[in-house]
C-alpha positions as CSV (number, residue, x, y, z in Angstrom):
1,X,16.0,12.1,20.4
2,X,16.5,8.3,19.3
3,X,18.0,6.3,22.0
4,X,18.2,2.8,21.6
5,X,19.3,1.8,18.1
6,X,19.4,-2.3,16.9
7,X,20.1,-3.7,13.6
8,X,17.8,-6.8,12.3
9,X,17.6,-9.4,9.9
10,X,14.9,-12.3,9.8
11,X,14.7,-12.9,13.7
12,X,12.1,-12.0,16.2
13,X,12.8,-8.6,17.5
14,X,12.0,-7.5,20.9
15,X,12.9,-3.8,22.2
16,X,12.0,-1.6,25.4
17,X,9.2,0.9,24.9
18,X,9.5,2.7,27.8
19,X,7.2,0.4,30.7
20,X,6.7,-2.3,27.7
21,X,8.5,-5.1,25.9
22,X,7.6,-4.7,22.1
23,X,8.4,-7.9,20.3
24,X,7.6,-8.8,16.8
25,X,9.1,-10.8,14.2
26,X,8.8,-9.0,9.8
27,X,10.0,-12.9,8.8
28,X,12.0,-10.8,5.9
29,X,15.6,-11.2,4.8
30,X,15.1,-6.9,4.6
31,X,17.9,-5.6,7.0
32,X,16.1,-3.0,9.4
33,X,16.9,-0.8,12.1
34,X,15.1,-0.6,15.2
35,X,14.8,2.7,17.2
36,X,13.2,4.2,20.2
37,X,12.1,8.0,21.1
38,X,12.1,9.6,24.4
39,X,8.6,9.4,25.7
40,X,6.7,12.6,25.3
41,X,4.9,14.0,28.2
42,X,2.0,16.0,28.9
43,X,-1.0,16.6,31.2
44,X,-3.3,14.3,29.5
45,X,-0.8,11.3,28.5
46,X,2.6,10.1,28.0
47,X,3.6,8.9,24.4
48,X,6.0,5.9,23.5
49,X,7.6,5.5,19.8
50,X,9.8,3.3,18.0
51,X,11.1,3.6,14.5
52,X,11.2,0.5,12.3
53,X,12.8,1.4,9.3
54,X,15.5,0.4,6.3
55,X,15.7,3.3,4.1
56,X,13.8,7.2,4.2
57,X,10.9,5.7,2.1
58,X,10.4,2.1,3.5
59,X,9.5,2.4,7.5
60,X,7.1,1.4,10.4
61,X,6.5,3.0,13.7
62,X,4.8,1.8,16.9
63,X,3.5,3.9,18.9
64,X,1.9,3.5,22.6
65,X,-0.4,6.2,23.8
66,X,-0.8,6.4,27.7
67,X,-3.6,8.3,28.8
68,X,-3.5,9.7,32.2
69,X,-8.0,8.9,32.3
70,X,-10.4,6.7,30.5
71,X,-11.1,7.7,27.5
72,X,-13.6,6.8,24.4
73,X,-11.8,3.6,23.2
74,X,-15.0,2.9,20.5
75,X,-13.6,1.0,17.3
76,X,-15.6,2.4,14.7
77,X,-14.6,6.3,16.1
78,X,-11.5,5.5,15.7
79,X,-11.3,3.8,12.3
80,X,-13.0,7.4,11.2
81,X,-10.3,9.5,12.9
82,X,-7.4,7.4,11.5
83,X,-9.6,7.8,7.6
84,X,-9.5,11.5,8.1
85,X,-6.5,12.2,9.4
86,X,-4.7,9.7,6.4
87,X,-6.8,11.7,3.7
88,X,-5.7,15.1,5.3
89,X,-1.9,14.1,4.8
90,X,-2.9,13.3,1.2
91,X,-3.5,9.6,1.2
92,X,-6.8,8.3,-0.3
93,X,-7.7,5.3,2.0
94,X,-8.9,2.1,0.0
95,X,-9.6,-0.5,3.1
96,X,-10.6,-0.4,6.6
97,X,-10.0,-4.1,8.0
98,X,-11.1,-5.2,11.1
99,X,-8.2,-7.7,12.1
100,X,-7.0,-8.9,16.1
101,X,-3.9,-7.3,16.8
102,X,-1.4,-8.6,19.8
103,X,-4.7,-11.0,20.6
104,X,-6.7,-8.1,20.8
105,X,-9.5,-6.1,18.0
106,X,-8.0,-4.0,15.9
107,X,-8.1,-2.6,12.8
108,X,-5.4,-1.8,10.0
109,X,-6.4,0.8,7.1
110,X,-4.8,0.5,3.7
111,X,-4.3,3.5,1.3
112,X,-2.4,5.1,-1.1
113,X,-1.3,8.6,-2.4
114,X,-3.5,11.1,-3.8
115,X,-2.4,11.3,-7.3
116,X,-2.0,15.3,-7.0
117,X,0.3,15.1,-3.5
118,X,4.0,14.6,-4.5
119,X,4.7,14.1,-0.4
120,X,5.0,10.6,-1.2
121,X,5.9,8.2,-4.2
122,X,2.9,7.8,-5.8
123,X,3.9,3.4,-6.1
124,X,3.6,2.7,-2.5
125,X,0.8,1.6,-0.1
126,X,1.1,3.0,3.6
127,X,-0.6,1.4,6.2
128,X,-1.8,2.8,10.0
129,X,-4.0,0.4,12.4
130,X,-4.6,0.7,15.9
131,X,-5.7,-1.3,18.8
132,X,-6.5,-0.7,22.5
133,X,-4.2,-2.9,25.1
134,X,-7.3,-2.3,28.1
135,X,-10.7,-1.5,26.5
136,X,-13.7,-2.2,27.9
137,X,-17.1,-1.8,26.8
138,X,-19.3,0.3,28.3
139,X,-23.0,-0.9,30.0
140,X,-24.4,2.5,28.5
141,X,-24.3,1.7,24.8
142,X,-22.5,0.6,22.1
143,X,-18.8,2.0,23.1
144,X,-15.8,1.5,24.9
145,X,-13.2,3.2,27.1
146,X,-9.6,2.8,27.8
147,X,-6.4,4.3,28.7
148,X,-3.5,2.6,26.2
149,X,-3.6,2.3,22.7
150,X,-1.1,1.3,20.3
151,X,-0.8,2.5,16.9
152,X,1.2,1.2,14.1
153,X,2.6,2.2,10.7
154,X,4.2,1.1,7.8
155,X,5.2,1.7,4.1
156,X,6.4,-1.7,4.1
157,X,5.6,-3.9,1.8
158,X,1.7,-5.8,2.5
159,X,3.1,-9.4,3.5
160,X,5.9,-7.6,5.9
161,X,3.0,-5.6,7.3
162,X,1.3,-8.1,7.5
163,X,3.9,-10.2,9.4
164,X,4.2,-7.3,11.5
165,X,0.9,-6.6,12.7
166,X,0.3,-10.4,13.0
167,X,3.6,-10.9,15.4
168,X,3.0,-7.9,17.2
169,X,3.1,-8.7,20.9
170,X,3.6,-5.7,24.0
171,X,3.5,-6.4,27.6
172,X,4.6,-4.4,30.9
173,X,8.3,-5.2,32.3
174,X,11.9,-5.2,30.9
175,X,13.3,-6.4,27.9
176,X,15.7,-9.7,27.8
177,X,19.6,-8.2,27.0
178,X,18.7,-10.8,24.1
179,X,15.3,-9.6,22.9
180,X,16.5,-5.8,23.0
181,X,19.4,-6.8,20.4
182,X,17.0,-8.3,18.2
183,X,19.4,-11.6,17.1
184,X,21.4,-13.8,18.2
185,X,25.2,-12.9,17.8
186,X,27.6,-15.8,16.8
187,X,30.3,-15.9,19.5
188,X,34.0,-14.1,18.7
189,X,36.3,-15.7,17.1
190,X,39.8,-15.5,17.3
C-alpha cells in the first residue's frame, strides 16, 4: 500500500523512508512521481521502499533493508547475487561498476534484456546497485558485516541514473514539510 505520493520536476527531492530522510536530485525536466510503501516486517529485518517513477516502463526504486543482526556486508558477494538474480529475471548484465554511493562504496550493474524474454522492451537499459550505510570490515579476512543496505533501481535513462545514484543522500530523522513535497510551491494568487 503506497502512502506518501509527491509530484517532481527538476528540484532536489527529499521524502520519509520510514526512520530516514531520502533526498536526491534526477537534474531532469522529466516530471516524476515519488511514492513510499509500508515497511515490511519480519523476524530477520524490516524493509523500506519508495517508487520513483513517470510512466509503467520508466521507474526507480530505493529500497532500505534493516537487518535485525550483522550480517555478511562483503562487496564482491553482493555484486554476484545482484548478477544472478538480474540474469534470472531475464536481463543479461553488461557492467559491474564499482562507484561511491551517498559517500559510501557501492556498486551499480548495468544490463539489458535477454533478447528471447519479452518481460521487458528489448531498447532499454535497467540498472540495480547497492551500498551498505554501516559496513565494516572484518579483522578475520577479506569481508565485511553490516545491518542496513540500500538498494537502488532504475530503467531511467543512464545520465538520470546517473544523477540519481550520484545525489543520493539518506540519513536517520524526519523529513522537512519542504523536502517531503519535493519543490518549492509559488504562493496563491488571487
Amino acid at each position: 500500500m503506497l502512502i506518501l505520493s509527491s509530484l517532481a520536476v527538476a528540484a532536489p527531492d527529499g521524502s520519509q523512508l520510514g526512520p530516514y530522510v531520502v533526498s536526491f536530485d534526477l537534474n531532469t525536466d522529466i516530471q516524476y512521481e515519488v511514492q513510499s510503501a509500508q515497511p515490511v516486517e519480519n523476524e530477520l529485518a524490516t524493509i523500506y521502499q519508495m517508487r520513483i517513477f513517470t510512466d509503467n516502463s520508466t521507474s526507480a526504486g530505493i529500497t532500505v533493508v534493516d537487518n535485525k543482526d550483522l550480517t555478511d556486508a562483503t562487496m564482491t558477494m553482493h555484486k554476484n547475487l545482484m548478477a544472478m538474480e538480474m540474469t534470472l529475471r531475464g536481463l543479461n548484465v553488461t557492467s559491474v561498476d564499482d562507484m561511491t554511493i551517498d559517500g559510501k562504496a557501492g556498486f551499480m550493474a548495468t544490463s539489458v534484456p535477454i533478447p528471447t524474454e519479452q518481460a521487458v522492451p528489448a531498447d532499454i537499459k535497467i540498472y540495480r546497485g547497492m551500498y551498505w550505510l554501516d559496513s565494516e570490515e572484518c579483522e578475520c579476512g577479506p569481508v565485511a558485516v553490516g545491518k542496513t543496505y540500500v538498494v537502488i533501481s532504475s530503467s531511467y535513462p543512464e545520465d538520470v541514473t546517473e544523477n540519481l545514484f550520484g545525489s543520493l543522500h539518506m540519513e536517520t530523522g524526519q523529513a522537512t514539510p519542504m523536502a517531503s513535497t519535493g519543490q518549492d510551491m509559488p504562493p496563491a494568487t488571487n
